[in-house]
C-alpha positions as CSV (number, residue, x, y, z in Angstrom):
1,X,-22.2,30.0,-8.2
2,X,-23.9,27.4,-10.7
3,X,-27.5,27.1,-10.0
4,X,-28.7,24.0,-8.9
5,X,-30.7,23.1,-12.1
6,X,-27.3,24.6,-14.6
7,X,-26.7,22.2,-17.5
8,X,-23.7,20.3,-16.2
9,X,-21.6,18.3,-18.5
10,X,-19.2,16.2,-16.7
11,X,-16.9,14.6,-19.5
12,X,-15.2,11.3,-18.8
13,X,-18.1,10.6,-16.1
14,X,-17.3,6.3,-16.3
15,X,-13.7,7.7,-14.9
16,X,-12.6,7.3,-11.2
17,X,-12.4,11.3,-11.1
18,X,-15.7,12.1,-13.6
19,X,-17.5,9.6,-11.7
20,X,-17.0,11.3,-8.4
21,X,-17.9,14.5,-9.8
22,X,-21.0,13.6,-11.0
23,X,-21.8,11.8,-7.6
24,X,-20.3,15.0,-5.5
25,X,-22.6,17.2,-7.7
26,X,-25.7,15.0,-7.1
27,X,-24.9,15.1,-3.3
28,X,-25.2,18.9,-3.2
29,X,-28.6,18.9,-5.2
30,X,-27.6,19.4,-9.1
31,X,-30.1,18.1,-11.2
32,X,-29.4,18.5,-14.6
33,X,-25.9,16.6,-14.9
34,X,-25.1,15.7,-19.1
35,X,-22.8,12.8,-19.7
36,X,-21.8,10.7,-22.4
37,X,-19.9,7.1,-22.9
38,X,-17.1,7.1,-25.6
39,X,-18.9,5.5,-27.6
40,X,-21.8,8.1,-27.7
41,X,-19.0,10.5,-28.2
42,X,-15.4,10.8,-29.1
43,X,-13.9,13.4,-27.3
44,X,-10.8,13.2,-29.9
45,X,-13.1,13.8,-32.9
46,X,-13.2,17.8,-33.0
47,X,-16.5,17.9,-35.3
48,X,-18.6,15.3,-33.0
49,X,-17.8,17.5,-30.2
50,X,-18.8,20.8,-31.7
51,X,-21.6,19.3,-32.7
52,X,-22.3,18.1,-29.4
53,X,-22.0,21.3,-27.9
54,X,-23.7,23.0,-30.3
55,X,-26.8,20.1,-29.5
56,X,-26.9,20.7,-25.5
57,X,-25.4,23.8,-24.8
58,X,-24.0,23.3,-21.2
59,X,-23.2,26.3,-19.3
60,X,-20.4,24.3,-16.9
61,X,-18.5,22.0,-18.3
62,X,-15.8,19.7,-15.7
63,X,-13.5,18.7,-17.9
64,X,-11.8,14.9,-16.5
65,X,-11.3,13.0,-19.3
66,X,-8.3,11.9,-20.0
67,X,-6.0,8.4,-20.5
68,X,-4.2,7.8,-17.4
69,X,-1.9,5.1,-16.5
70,X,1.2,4.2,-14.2
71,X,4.9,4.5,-14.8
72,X,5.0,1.5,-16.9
73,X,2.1,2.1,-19.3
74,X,3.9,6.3,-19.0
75,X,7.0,4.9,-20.6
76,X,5.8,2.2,-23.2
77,X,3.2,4.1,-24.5
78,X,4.3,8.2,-24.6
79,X,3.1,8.8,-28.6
80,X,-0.6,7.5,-27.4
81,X,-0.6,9.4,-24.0
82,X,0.4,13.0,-25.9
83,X,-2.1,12.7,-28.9
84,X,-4.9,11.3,-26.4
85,X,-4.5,13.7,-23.9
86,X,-4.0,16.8,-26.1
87,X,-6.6,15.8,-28.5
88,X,-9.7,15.5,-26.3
89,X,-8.8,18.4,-24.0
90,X,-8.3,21.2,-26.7
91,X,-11.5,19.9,-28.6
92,X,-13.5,19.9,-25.3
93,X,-11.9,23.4,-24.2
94,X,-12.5,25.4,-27.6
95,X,-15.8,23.9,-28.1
96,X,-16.5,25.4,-25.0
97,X,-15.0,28.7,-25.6
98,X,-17.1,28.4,-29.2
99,X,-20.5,27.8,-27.6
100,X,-20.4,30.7,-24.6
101,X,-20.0,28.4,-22.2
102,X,-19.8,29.9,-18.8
103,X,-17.4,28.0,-16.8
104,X,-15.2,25.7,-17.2
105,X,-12.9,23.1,-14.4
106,X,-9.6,21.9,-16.4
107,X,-8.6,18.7,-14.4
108,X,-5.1,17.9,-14.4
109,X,-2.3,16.6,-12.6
110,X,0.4,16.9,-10.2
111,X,3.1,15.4,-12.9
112,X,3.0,18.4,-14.5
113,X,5.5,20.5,-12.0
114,X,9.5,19.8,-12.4
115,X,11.0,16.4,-11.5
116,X,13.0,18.5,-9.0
117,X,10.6,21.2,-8.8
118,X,11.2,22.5,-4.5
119,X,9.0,20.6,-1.6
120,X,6.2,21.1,-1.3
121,X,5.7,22.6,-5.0
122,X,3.7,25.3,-5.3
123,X,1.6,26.4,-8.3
124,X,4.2,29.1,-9.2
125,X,7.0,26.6,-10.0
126,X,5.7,25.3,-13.2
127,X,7.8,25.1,-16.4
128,X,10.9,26.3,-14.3
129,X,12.8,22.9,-14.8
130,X,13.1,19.6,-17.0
131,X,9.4,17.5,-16.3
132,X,10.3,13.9,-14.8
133,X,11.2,11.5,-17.9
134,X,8.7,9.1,-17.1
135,X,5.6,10.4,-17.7
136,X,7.0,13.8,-19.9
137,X,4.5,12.8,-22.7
138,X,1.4,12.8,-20.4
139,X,2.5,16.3,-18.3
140,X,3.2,18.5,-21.4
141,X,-0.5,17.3,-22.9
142,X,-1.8,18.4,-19.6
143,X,0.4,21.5,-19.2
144,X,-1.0,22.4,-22.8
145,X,-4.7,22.2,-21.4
146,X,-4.1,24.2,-18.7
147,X,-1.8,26.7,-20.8
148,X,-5.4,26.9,-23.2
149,X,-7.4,27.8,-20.8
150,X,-5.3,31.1,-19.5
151,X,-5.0,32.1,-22.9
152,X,-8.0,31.8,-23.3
153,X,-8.7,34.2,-20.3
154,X,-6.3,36.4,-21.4
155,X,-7.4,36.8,-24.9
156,X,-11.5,36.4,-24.5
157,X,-12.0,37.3,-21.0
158,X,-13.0,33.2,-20.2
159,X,-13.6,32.3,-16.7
160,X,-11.9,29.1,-17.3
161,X,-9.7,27.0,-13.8
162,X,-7.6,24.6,-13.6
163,X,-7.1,22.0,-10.4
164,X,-3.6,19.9,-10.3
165,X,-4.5,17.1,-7.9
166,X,-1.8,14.6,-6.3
167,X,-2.0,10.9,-6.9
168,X,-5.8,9.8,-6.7
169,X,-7.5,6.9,-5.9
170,X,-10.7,5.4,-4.6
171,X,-14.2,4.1,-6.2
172,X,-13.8,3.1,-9.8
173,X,-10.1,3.1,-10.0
174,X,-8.2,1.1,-12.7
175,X,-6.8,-1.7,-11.1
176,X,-5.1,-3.5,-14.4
177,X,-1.8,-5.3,-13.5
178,X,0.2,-3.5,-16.1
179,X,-1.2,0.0,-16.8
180,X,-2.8,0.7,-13.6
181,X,-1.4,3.5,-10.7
182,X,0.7,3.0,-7.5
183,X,-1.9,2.4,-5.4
184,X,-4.5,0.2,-7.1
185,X,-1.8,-1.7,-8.4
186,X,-0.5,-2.6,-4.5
187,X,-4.2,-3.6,-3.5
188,X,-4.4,-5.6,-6.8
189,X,-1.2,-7.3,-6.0
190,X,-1.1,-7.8,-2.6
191,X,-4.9,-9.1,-2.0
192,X,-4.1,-11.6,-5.2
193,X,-1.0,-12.7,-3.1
194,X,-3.2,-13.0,-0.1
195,X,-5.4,-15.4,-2.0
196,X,-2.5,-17.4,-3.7
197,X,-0.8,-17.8,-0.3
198,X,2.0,-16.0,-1.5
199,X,5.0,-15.7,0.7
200,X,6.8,-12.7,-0.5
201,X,5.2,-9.4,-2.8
202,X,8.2,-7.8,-4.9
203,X,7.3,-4.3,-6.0
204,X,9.3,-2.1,-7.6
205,X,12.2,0.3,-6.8
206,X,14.0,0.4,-3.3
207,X,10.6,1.9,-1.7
208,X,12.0,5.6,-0.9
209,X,10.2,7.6,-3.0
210,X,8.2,10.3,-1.5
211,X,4.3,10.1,-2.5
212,X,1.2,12.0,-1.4
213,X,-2.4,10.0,-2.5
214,X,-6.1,12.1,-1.9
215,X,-9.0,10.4,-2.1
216,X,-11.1,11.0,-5.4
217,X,-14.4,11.9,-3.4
218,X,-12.4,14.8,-1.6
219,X,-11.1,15.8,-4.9
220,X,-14.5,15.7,-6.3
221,X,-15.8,17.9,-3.2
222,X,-12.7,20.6,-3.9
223,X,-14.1,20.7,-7.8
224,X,-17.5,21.7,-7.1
225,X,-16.2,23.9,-4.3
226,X,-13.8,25.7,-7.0
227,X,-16.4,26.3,-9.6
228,X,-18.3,28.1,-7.1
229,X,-15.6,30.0,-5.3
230,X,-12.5,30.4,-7.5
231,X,-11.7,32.4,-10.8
232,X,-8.3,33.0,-11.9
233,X,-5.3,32.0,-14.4
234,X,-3.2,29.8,-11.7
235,X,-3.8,26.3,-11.3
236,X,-5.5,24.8,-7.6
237,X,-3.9,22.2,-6.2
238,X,-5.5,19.2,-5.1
239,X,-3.6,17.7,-2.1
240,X,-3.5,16.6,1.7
241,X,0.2,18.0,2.2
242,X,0.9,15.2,3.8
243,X,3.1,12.3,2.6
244,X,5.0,9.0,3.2
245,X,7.3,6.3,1.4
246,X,6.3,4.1,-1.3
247,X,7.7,1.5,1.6
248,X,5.3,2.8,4.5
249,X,2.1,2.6,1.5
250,X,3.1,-1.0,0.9
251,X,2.8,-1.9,4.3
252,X,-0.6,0.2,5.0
253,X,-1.9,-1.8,1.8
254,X,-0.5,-5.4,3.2
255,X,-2.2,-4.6,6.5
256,X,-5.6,-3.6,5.0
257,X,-5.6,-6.4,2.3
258,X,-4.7,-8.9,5.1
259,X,-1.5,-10.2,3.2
260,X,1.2,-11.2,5.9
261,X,3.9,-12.5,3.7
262,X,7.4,-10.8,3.0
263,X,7.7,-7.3,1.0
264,X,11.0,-7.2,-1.1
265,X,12.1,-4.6,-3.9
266,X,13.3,-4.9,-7.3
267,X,16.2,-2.3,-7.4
268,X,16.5,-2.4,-11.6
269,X,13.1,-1.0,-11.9
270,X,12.7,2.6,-11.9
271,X,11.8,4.8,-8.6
272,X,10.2,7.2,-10.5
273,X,10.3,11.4,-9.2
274,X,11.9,11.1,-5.9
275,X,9.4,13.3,-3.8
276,X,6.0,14.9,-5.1
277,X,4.1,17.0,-2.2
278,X,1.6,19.3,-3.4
279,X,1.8,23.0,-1.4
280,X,-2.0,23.1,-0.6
281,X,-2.3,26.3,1.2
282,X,-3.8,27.8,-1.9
283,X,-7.1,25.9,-1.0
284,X,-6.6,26.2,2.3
285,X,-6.9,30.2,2.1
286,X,-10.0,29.5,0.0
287,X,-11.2,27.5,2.9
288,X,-11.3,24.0,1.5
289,X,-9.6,20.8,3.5
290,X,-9.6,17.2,2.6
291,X,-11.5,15.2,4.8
292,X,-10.3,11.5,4.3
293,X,-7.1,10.1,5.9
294,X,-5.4,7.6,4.2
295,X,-5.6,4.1,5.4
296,X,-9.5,4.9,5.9
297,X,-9.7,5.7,2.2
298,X,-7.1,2.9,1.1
299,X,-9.7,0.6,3.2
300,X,-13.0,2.1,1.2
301,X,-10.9,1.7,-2.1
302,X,-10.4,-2.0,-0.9
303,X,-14.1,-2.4,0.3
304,X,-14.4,-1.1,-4.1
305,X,-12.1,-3.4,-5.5
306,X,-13.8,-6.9,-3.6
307,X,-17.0,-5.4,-4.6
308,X,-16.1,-5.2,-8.0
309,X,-13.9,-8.2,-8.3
310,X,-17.3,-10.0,-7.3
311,X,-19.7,-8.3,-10.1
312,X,-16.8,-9.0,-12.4
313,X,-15.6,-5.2,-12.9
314,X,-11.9,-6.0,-12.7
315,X,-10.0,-6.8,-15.8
């Protein structure tokens, strides 16, 4: 168990899932939380973080930094989303490993499993098939993190976890029109087309995909939960199990925005993998369940995007 006044460094802490961390932590009474902007710190500049570590000595370290983006951004920018990715995590994790630290929460995600991996995929079907093309660059960085930590288990006796959660979202998200995820990209859309009196909303693909979305504050509650309560080499999921159609979220997000025009699809863009549903039971047997449903949370990410729209937080 970390002790309520354990030096905590949450990296990526300005992130949609850092953030949450550091606000889930300060909900259950931790008190000595470390953080630092990129500019303070470059997570891709091995000496700055040794030195770091070397400065503050944390003994947990939450590890959600990384450079996240949609489909789109997946695809047009693969060369930046490997080096990113891969650099910041391995400097983070064997800085860690270098200066004793004595725990450490790998965040990943669900793209990691096979594009055709079996429903609902389960933490044992990793590497058995071809990733999805999309976002291959992005899920072998992250499937190199994870793969660091268990070796580094194996080899020096680490107590260092890994959580995979589903498709996020919530306070803080990235709602950019181009590089932004699923979700936050439908609020984005359909509350501009609201406010431009659009009369139709064309998003991409034929709708059918099969997606499961967990709001970031219940992730954020599983994280600290694991650090307390879980040690071993296999990934966590992070999920609901439960899912639905890119076509039934379209509709949630028209009604919640308020947009009643037309929703038509653009069958030349790209559907992306056809189903992702986490198997969650492994939390469930540690006794962790998520707590918000979805067009609740999609409403609170709403209520977060107006509020920030108004302070001038969306680009």
């Amino acid at each position: 168990m970390m002790e309520k006044d354990a030096k905590i460094y949450v990296a990526g802490h300005r992130g949609m899932v850092g953030s949450a961390i550091v606000r889930e932590l300060k909900r259950q009474g931790y008190t000595n939380i470390v953080t630092r902007t990129h500019a303070e710190l470059d997570l891709t500049c091995q000496r700055d973080v040794d030195e770091f570590f070397e400065a503050e000595r944390p003994e947990y370290v939450f590890l959600a930094a990384a450079k996240v983006g949609g489909i789109g951004a997946n695809a047009a920018y693969p060369a930046d989303f490997m080096w990113i990715n891969m650099t910041l995590e391995m400097n983070v994790i064997h800085s860690a490993w270098r200066h004793g630290v004595k725990k450490l929460e790998f965040l990943g995600s669900s793209c990691i499993y096979p594009r055709l991996a079996p429903q609902p995929m389960r933490e044992d079907c990793l590497l058995t098939s071809a990733l999805e093309q999309t976002n291959e660059a992005y899920a072998l960085a992250k499937i190199s993190g994870l793969k660091y930590c268990e070796y580094l288990n194996r080899q020096y006796g680490t107590d260092y976890i890994s959580v995979m959660p589903t498709n996020l979202y919530g306070p803080n998200d990235n709602y950019h029109p181009e590089n932004s995820h699923v979700l936050p990209a439908l609020i984005r859309r359909f509350h501009e087309a609201k406010e431009d009196g659009l009369e139709s909303v064309t998003c991409w693909g034929d709708g059918s995909p099969l997606r499961e979305f967990l709001y970031v504050d219940d992730l954020a509650n599983l994280c600290v939960f694991l650090m307390n309560n879980y040690s071993g080499n296999e990934t966590v999921n992070a999920g609901t199990g439960k899912e639905l159609t890119i076509r039934e979220l379209t509709e949630i997000v028209a009604r919640v925005t308020g947009y009643e025009g037309r929703i038509e699809w653009d069958t030349t863009k790209p559907n992306g993998t056809p189903r992702k549903l986490l198997d969650v039971s492994k939390a469930a047997g540690l006794g962790w369940r998520y707590r918000t449903e979805l067009e609740e949370g999609i409403r609170l990410a709403y209520a977060d995007f107006l509020s920030r729209q108004t302070t001038g937080g969306i680009s």
